[in-house]
C-alpha positions in Angstrom: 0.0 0.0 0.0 1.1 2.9 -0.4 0.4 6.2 1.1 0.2 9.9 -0.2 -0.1 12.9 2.1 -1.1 16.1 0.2 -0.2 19.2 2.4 -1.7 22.5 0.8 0.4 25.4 2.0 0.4 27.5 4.8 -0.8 31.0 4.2 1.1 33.1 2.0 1.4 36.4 1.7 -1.2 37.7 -1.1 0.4 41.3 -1.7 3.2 39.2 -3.4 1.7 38.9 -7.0 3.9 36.5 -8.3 2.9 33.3 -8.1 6.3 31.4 -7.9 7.7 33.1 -5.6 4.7 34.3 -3.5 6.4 33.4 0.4 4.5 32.4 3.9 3.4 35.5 5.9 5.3 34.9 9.4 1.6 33.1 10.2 2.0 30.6 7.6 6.1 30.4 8.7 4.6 29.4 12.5 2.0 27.5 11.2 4.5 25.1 9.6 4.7 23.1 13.1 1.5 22.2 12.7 2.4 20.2 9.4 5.7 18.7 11.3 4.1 17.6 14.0 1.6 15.9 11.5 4.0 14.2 9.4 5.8 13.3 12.3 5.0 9.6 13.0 4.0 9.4 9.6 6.8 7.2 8.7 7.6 9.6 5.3 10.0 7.8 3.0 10.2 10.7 0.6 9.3 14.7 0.3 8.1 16.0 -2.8 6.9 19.5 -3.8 5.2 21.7 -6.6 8.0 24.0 -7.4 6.2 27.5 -6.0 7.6 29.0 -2.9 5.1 28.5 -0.5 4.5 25.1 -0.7 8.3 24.2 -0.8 8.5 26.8 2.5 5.8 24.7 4.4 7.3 21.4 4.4 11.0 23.0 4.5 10.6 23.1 8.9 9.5 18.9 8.7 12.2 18.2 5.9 14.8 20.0 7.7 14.1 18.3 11.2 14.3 14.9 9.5 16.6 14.8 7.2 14.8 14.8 3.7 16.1 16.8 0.5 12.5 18.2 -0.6 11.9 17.4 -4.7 10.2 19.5 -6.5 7.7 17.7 -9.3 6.5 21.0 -11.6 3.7 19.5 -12.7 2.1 19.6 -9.4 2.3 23.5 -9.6 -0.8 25.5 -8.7 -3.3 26.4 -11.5 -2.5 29.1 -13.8 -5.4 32.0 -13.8 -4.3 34.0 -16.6 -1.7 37.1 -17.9 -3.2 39.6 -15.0 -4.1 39.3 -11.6 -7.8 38.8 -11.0 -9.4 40.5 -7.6 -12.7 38.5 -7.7 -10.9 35.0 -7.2 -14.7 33.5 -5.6 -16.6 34.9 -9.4 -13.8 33.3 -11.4 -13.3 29.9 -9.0 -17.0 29.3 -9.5 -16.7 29.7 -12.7 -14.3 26.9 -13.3 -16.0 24.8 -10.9 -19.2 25.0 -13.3 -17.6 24.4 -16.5 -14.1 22.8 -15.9 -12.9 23.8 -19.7 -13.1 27.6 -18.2 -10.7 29.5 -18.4 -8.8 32.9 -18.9 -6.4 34.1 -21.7 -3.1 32.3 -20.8 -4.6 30.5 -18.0 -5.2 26.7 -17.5 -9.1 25.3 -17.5 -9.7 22.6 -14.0 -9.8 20.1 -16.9 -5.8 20.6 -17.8 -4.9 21.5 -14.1 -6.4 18.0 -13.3 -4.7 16.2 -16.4 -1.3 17.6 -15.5 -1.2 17.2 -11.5 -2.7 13.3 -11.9 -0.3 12.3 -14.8 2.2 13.7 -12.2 0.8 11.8 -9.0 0.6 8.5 -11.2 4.6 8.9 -11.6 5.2 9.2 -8.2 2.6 6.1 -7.4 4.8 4.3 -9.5 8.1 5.0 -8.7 7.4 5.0 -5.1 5.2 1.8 -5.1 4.5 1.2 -1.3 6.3 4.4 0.3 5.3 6.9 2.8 5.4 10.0 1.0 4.4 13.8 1.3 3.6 16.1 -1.1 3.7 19.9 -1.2 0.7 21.6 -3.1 -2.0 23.7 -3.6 -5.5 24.3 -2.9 -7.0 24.2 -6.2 -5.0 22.0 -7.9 -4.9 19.5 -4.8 -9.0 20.2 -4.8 -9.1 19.0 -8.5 -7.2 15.4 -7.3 -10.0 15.1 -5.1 -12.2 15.2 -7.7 -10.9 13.2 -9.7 -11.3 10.2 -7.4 -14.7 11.3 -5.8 -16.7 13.0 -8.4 -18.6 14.4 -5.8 -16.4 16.7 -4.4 -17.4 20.0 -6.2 -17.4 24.2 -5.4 -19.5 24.0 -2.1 -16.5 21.4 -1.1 -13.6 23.5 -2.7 -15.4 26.9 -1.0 -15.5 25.1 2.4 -11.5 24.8 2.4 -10.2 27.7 0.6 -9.3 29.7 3.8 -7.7 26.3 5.3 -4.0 26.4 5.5 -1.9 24.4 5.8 -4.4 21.7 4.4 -4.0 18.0 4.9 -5.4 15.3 3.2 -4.1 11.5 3.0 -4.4 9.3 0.4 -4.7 5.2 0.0 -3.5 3.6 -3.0 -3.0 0.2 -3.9 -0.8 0.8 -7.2 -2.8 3.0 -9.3 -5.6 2.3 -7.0 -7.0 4.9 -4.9 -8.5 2.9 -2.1 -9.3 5.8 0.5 -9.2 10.0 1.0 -9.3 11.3 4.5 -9.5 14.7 4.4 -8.1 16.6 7.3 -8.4 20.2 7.1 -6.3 21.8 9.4 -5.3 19.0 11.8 -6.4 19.7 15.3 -2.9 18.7 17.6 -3.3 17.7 21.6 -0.9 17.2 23.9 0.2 13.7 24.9 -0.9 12.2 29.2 0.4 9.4 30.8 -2.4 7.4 32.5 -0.9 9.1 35.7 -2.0 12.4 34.6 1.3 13.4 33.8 2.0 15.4 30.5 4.6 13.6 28.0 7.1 16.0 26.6 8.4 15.7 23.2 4.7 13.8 22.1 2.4 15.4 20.2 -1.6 13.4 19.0 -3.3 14.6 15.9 -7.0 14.3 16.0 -9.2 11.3 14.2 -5.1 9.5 13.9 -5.5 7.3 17.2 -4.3 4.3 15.1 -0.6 6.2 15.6 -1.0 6.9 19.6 1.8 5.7 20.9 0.9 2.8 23.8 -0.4 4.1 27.2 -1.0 8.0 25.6 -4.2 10.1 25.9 -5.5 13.6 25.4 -7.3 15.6 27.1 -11.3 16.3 26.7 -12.9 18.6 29.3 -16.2 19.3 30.2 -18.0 21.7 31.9 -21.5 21.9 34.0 -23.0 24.6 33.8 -25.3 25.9 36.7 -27.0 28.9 37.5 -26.9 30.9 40.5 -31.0 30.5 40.4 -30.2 26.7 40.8 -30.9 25.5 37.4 -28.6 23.9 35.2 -27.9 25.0 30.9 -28.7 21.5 28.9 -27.8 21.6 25.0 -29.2 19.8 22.0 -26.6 17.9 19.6 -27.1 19.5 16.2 -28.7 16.8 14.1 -25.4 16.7 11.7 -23.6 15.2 14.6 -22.5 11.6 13.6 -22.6 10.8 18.0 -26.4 11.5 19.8 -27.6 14.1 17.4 -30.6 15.6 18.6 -29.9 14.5 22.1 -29.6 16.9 24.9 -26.5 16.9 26.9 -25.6 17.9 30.2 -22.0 19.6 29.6 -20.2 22.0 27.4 -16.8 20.6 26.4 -14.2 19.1 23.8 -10.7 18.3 23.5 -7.8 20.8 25.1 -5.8 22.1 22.3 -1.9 22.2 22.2 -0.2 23.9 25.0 -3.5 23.8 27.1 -4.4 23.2 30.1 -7.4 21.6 31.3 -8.6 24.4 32.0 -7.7 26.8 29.7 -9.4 24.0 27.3 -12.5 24.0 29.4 -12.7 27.9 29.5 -12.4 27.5 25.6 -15.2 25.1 25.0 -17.2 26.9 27.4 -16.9 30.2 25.2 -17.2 28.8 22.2 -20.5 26.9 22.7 -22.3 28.8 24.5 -20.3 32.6 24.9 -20.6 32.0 28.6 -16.8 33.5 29.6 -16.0 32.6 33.0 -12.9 33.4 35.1 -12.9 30.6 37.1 -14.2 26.7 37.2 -14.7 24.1 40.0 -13.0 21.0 39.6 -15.5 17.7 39.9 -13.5 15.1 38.8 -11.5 12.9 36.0 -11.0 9.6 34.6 -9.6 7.3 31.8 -12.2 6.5 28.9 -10.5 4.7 26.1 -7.6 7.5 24.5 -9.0 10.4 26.7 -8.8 11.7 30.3 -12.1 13.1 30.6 -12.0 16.0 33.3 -15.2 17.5 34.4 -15.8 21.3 36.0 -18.8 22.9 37.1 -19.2 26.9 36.3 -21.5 28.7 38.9 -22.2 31.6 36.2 -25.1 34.9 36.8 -25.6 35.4 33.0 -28.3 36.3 31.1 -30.1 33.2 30.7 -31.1 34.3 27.1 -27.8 35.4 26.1 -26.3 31.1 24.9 -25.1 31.7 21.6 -24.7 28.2 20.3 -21.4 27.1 18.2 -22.8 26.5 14.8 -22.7 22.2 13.9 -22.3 21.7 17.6 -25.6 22.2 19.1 -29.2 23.5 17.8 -31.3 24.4 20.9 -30.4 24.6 24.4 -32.6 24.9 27.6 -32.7 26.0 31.2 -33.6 22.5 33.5 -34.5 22.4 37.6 -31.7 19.8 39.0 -35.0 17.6 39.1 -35.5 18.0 35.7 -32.3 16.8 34.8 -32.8 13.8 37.4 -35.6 12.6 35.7 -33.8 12.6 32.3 -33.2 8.5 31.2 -30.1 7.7 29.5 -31.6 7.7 26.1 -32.7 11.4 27.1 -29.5 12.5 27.9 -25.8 12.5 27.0 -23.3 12.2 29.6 -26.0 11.4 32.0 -23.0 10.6 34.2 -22.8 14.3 35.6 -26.1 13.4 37.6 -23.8 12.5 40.0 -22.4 16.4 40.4 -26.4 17.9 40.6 -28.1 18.8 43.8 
């Protein structure tokens, strides 16, 4: 098998007009950690790169730490748009997207940028039969790879990622078979626990990769209670796109502690971001080991306006104000982490 990671570049800096040469804006530069951390325990045989600045910048921090000469393949160079700079890039992107022979005077058509960068990738899969490898690249022309294997993946798809950088998304091939795409945005990176609560320096997880946690490793996920001073307590309904217990309510606020968090910093985090509730202080309840995650629980005691939840958008679609005998009275296929009964009175 072999496998293909596609990293789009990190982000570059647009007042540069020239597409070769366009650099990383000192964002994109720090931003490159995130891709060699990534790559990391990827097991990369070989580094490979379209031969425009930014994407040879972005893998230049992982190829440097490791080793690796990075190659640059110029048919995996971004799409050509034309002889002059264009200002409306979303008119002229859907364009192409709804007639892939569209194009500009002396620019490329999605048709030929397809054509070009999957004669190139076919190349690689050959020579590099059953290697690790990385790949530097672009957001339309890596877009247009994607489509090539999953027809479905069209404008709405290619809208949803242009502002992603640095972009991630691994390939399976069996020779010239693709046999999987997993498409991983921006990756989201945790910090590494013992199971004696003790942080592991030098480790770093990468979300949705648990088949590469090293043994006896977990991350962080914190959740928060949320009561107020009148005595009731904030319950929140799973938005229905949510793969786990959509349209379930559930008793906590919460999610995974980012990078160079705490636990609580990552529960202050998820508290603002799902429901705007911005606390300066949490109570600790309690923590334990559930498969790769300690799961540590605080309650907030907060005076808000109870009318003021702003719910985080694909998270949760409703929320709710509950007496603690409310929430009692909820069964387990009522709520989600029914658990936190325990912590109301």
């Amino acid at each position: 098998m072999t496998k293909v990671y596609f990293i789009r570049h990190a982000e570059p800096n647009y007042s540069n007009h020239d597409d070769l040469l366009r650099e990383l804006t000192p964002k994109g530069m720090e931003d490159r950690k995130i891709v060699t951390e990534y790559l990391s325990n990827k097991k990369i045989d070989v580094v490979l790169s379209s031969p425009y600045k930014r994407a040879v910048m972005t893998l230049e921090d992982f190829a440097g730490k490791y080793g690796f000469k990075i190659e640059t393949i110029n048919d995996f160079h971004e799409r050509v748009v034309g002889n002059e700079w264009i200002d409306n890039f979303f008119e002229f992107s859907k364009n192409q997207w709804a007639d892939f022979d569209y194009k500009l005077e002396g620019g490329e058509c999605l048709r030929e940028v397809q054509a070009r960068n999957i004669a190139a990738l076919k190349e690689v899969l050959k020579k590099y039969e059953g290697k690790n490898i990385a790949i530097g690249t672009h957001g339309t022309a890596l877009s247009t790879i994607i489509n090539y294997y999953d027809k479905s993946f069209g404008y709405s798809d290619f809208e949803k990622v242009i502002n992603v950088m640095p972009w991630i998304v691994a390939f399976e091939f069996n020779g010239e078979k693709c046999l999987s795409i997993k498409n991983m945005k921006k990756p989201e990176l945790w910090d590494a626990y013992n199971s004696n609560y003790e942080k592991i320096e030098g480790v770093t997880l990468v979300r949705d990769e648990e088949e590469y946690f090293p043994e006896d490793t977990y991350h962080l996920v914190c959740e928060v209670l949320v009561r107020h001073v009148d005595g009731t307590y904030l319950l929140m309904k799973r938005d229905p796109t949510k793969p786990l217990y959509p349209n379930m309510w559930e008793a906590t606020a919460g999610g995974s502690a980012l990078k160079g968090e705490t636990d609580v910093e990552g529960a202050l985090r998820e508290l603002r971001e799902e429901t705007d509730i911005v606390a300066d202080k949490l109570e600790f309840l309690s923590k334990d080991i559930g498969g790769h995650c300690w799961h540590v629980r605080f309650l907030c005691v907060t005076d808000c306006d109870k009318n003021s939840i702003k719910l985080q958008e694909g998270e949760t679609c409703d929320f709710k104000w509950v007496s603690a005998a409310g929430v009692l009275a909820m069964t387990e296929s009522e709520l989600v982490g029914w658990q936190m009964k325990k912590f109301i009175n």
